[in-house]
C-alpha positions in Angstrom: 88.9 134.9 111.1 87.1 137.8 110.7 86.6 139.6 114.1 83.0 140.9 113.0 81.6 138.1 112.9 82.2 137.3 116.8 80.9 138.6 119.9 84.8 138.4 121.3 88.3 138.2 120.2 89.9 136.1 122.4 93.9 136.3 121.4 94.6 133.0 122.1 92.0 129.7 122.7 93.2 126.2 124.9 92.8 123.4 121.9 93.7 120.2 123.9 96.4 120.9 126.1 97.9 123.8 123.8 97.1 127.3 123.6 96.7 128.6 120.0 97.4 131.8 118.7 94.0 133.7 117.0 94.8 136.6 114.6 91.7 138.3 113.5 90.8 140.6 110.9 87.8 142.8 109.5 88.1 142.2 105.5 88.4 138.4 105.6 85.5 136.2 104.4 83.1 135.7 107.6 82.8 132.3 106.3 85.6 130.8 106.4 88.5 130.5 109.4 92.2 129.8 108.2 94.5 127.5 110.3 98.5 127.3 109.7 100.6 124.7 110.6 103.8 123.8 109.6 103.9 127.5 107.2 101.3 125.7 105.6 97.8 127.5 105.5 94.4 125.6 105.3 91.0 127.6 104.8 87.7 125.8 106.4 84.5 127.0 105.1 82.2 127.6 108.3 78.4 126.9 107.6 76.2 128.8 110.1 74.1 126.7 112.3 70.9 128.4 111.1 71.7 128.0 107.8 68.8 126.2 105.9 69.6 122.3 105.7 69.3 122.1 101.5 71.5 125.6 101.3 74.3 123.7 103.9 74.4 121.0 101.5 74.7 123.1 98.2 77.5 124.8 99.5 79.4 121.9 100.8 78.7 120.6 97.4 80.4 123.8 96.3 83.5 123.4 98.4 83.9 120.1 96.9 84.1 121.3 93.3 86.2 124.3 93.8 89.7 124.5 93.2 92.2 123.7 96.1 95.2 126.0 96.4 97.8 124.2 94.1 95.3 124.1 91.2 93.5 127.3 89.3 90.0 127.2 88.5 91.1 126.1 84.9 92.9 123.2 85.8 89.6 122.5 88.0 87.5 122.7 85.4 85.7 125.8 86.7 85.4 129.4 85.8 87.0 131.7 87.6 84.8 133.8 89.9 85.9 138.0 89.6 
C-alpha cells in the first residue's frame, strides 16, 4: 500500500481473529492495495469514496477489461499502456 496515502502506518491490522502483516511503501500506486496469500499476490483497485459515481463505474469497467497477471495486454486484446 502506499503509505502516503494514509494518515497512519499501522504495521500490523486484527482481520477476524488474525493479525495481518502491512508492508507499506511510497512509489506504489495509491490506488490499489496488494494482498499475498499462499506466495500468491492479488492487487485490488481501491475507488475513493468521493470519487464521482459515473467515474467509479468507468474505472471498474476498466478493471474488468484489463489484463490479469497470467495474460499480457496482447492476449487481452488491449494495448499496452507505457
Amino acid at each position: 500500500m502506499n503509505v502516503t496515502q494514509w494518515g497512519c502506518a499501522p504495521a500490523r491490522i486484527r482481520v477476524g481473529e488474525r493479525d495481518v502483516r502491512v508492508s507499506w511503501f511510497a512509489y506504489t500506486d495509491p490506488h490499489a492495495v496488494t494482498v499475498w496469500h499462499d506466495d500468491k499476490a492479488t492487487t485490488l483497485r481501491v475507488i475513493p469514496p468521493e470519487t464521482d459515481e459515473r467515474e467509479a463505474e468507468l474505472a471498474m469497467e476498466a478493471a474488468v477489461r484489463s489484463p490479469g497477471p497470467s495474460e499480457s495486454a496482447d492476449q487481452a486484446g488491449e494495448p499496452e499502456l507505457t
